[in-house]
Biotite code that builds the C-alpha atoms (Angstrom):
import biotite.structure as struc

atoms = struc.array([
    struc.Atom([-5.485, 14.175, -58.077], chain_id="A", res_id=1, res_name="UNK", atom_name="CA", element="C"),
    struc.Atom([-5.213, 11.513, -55.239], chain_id="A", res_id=2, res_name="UNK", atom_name="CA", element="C"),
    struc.Atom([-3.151, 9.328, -55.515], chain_id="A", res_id=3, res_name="UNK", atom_name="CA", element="C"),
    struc.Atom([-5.261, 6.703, -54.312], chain_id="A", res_id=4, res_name="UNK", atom_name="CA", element="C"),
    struc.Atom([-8.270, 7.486, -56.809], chain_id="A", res_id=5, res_name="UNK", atom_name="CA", element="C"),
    struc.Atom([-8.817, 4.125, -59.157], chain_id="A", res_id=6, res_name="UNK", atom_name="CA", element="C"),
    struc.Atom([-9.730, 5.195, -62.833], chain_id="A", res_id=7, res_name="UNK", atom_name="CA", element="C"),
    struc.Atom([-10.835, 3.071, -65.460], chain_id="A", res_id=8, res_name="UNK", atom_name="CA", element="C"),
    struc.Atom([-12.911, 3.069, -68.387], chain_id="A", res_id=9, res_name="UNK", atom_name="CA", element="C"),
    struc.Atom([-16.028, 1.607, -67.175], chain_id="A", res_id=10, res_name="UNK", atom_name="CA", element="C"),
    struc.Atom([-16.362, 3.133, -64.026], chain_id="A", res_id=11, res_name="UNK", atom_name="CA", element="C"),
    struc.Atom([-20.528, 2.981, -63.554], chain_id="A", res_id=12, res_name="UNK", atom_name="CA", element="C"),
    struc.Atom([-21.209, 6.361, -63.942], chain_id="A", res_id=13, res_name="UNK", atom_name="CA", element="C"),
    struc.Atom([-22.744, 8.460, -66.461], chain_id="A", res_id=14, res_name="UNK", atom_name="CA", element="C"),
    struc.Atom([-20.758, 9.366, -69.870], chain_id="A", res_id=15, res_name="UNK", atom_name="CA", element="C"),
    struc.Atom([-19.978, 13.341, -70.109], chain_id="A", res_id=16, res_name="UNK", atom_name="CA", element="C"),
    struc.Atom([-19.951, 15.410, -73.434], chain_id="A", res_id=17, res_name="UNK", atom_name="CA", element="C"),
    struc.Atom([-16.608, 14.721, -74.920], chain_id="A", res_id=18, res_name="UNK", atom_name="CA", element="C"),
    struc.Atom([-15.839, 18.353, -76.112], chain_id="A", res_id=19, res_name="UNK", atom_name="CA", element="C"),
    struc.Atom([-15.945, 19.742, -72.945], chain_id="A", res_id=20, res_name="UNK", atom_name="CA", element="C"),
    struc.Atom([-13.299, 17.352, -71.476], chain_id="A", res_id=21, res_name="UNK", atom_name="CA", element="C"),
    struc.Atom([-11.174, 17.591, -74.422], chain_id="A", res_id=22, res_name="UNK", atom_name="CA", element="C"),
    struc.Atom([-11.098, 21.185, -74.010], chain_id="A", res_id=23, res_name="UNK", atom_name="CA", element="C"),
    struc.Atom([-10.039, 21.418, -70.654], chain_id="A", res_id=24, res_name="UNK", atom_name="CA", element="C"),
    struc.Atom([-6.997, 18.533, -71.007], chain_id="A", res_id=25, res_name="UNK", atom_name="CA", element="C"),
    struc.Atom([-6.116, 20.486, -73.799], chain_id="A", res_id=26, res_name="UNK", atom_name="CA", element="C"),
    struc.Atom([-5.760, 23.631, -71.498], chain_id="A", res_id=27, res_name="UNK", atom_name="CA", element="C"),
    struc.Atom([-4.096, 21.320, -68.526], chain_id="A", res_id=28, res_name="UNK", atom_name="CA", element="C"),
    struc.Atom([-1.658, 20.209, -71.115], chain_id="A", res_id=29, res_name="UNK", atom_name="CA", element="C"),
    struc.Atom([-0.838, 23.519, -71.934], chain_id="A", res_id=30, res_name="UNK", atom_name="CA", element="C"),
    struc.Atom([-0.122, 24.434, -68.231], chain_id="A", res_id=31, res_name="UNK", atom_name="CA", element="C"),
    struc.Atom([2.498, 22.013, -67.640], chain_id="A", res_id=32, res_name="UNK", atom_name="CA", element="C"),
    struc.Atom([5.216, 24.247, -69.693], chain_id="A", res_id=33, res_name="UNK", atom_name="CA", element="C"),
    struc.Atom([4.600, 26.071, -66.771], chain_id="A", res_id=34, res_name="UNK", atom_name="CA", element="C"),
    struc.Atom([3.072, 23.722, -64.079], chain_id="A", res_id=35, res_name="UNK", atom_name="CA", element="C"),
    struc.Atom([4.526, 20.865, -64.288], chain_id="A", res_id=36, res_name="UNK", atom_name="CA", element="C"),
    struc.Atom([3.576, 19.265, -60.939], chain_id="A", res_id=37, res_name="UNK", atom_name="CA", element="C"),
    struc.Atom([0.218, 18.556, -62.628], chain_id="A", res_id=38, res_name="UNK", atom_name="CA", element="C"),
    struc.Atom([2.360, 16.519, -65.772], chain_id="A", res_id=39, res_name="UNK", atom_name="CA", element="C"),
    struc.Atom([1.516, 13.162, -63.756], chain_id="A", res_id=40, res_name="UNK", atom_name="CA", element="C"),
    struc.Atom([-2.255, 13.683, -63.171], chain_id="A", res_id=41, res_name="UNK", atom_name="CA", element="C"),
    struc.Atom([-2.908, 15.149, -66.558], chain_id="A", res_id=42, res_name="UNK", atom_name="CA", element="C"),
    struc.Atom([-0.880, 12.140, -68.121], chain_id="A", res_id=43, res_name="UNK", atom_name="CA", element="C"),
    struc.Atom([-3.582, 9.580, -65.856], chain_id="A", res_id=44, res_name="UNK", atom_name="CA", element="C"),
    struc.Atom([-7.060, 11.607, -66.830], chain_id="A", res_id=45, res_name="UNK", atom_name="CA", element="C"),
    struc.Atom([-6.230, 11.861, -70.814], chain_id="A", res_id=46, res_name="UNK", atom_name="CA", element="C"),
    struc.Atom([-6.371, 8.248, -71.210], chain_id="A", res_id=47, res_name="UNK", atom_name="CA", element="C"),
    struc.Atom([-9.846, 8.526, -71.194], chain_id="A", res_id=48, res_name="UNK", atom_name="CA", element="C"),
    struc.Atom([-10.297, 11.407, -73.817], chain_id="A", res_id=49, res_name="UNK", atom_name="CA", element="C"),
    struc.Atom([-12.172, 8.837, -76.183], chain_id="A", res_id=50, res_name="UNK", atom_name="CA", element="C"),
    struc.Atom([-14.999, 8.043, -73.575], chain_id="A", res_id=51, res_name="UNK", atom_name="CA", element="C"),
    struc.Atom([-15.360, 10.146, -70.845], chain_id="A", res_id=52, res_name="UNK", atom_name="CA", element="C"),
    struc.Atom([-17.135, 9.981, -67.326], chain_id="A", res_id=53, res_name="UNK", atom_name="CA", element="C"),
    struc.Atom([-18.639, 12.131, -64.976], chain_id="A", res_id=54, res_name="UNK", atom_name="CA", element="C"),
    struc.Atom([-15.649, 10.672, -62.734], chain_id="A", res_id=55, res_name="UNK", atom_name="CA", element="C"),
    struc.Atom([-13.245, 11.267, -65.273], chain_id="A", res_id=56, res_name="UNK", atom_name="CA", element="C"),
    struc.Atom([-14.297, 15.428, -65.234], chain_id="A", res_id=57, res_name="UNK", atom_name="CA", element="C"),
    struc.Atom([-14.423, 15.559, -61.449], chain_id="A", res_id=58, res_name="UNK", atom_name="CA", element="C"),
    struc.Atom([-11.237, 14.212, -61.525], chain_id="A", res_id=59, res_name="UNK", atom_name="CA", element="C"),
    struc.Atom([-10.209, 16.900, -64.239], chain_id="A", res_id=60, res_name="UNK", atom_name="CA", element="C"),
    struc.Atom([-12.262, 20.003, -61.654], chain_id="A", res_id=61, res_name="UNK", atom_name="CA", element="C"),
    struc.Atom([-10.328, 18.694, -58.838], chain_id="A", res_id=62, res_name="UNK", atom_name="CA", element="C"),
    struc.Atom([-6.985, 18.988, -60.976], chain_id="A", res_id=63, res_name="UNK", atom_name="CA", element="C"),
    struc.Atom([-8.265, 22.858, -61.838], chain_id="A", res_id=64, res_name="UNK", atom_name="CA", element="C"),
    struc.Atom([-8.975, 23.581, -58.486], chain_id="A", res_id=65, res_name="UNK", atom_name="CA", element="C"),
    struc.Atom([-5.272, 22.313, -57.416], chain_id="A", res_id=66, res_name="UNK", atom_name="CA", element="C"),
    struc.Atom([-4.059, 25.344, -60.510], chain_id="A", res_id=67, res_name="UNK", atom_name="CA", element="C"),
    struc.Atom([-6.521, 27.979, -59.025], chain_id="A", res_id=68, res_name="UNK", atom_name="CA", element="C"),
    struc.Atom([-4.857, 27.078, -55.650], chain_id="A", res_id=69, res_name="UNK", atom_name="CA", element="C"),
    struc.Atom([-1.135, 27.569, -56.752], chain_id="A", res_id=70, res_name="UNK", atom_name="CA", element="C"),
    struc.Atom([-1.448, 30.771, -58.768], chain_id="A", res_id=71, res_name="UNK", atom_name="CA", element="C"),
    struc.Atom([1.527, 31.928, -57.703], chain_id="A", res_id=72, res_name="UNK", atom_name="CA", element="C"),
    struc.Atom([3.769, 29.114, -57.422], chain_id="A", res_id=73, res_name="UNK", atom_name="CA", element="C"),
    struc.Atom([5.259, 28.853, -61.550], chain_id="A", res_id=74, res_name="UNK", atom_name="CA", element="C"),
    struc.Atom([8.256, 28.778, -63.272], chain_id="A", res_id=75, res_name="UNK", atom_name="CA", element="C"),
    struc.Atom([8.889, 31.849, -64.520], chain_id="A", res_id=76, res_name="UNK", atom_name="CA", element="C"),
    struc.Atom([11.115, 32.052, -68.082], chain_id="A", res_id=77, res_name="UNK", atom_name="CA", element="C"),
    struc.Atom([12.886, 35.367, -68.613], chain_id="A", res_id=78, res_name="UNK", atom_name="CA", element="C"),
    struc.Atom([15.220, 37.017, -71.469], chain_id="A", res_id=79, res_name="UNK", atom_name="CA", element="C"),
    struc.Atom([18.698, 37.163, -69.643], chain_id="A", res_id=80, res_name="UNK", atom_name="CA", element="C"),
    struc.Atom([21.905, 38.343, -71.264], chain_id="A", res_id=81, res_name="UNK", atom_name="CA", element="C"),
    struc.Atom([24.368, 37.140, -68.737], chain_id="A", res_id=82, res_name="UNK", atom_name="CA", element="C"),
    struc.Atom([22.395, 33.311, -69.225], chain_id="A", res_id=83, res_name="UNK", atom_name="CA", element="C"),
    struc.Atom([24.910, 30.446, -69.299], chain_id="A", res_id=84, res_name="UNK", atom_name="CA", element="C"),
    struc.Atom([23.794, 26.930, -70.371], chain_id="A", res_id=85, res_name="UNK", atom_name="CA", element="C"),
    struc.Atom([25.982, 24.190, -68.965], chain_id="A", res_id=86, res_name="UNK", atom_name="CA", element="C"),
    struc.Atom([25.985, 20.345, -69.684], chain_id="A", res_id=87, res_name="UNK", atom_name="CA", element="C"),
    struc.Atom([28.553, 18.002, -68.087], chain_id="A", res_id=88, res_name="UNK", atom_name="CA", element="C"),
    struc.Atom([27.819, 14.163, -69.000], chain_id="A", res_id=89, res_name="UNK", atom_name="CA", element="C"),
    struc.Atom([30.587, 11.222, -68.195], chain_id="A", res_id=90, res_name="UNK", atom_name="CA", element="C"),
    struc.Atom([30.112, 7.599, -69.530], chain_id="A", res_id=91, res_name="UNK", atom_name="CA", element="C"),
    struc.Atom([32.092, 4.337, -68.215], chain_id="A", res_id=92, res_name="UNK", atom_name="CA", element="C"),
    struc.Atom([30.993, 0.993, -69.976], chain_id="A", res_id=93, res_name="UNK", atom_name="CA", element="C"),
    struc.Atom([33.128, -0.915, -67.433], chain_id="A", res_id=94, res_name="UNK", atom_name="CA", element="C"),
    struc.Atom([34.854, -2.898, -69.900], chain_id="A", res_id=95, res_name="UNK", atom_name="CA", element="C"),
    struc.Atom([31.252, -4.701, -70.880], chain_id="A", res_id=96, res_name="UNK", atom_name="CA", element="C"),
    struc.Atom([29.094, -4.520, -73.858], chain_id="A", res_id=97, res_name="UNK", atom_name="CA", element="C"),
    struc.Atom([25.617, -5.214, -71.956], chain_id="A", res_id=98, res_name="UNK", atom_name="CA", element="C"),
    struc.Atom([26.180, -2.873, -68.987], chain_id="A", res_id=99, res_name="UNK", atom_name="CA", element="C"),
    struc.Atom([27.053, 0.598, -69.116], chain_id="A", res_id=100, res_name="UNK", atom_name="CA", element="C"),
    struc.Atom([27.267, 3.873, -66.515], chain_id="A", res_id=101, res_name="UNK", atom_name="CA", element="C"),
    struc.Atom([26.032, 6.876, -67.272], chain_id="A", res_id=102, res_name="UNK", atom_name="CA", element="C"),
    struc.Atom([25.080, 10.340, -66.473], chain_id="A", res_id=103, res_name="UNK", atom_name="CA", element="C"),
    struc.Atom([24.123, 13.841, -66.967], chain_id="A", res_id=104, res_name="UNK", atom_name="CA", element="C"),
    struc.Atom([23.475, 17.272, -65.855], chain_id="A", res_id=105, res_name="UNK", atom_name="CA", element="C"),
    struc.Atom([22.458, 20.361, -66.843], chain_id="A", res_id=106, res_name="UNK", atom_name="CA", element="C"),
    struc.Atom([22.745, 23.833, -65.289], chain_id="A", res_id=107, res_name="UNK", atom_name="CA", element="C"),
    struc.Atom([20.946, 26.882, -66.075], chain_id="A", res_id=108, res_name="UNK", atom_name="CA", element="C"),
    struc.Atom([22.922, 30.010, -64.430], chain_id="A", res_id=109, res_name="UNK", atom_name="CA", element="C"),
])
């Protein structure tokens, strides 16, 4: 999706069948266990599930055409035995009850 693109509800264009779109955020949604570089585009275009425009769904076929493009490029989850799961967090409320410092990570090895 560009970044740039403007999308609102009542855009001036025709109204599309409302299955169809469903059916293929539903599918983009289930990409981004996978995908997730699409997570911010797909997040933008299902706002508009309810009523959607021809706009909206070229918006959706240019988001498709982005997945057909980067086949290749996923995250791939595999069944390791040597897998360690490591968390570290630390927490410092600086001696204050409205401000506090904190942080996290998490390491998959």
């Amino acid at each position: 999706m560009n970044i740039n693109d403007k999308l609102c509800l009542h855009n001036g264009t025709a109204k599309t069948n409302k299955h169809f779109y469903r059916s293929i955020i539903g599918g983009l949604m289930y990409l981004t266990h996978t995908c997730p570089d699409i997570l911010f585009s797909i997040g933008k275009i299902s706002r508009f599930m309810h009523s959607p425009s021809v706009h909206h769904l070229g918006v959706a076929k240019k988001i498709l055409r982005h997945v057909r493009g980067t086949i290749n490029y996923r995250i791939l989850y595999q069944h390791d035995a040597e897998f360690i799961f490591s968390d570290y967090s630390n927490s410092d409320w600086t001696n204050s009850i409205s401000y506090s410092n904190s942080g996290f990570v998490f390491s998959f090895s």
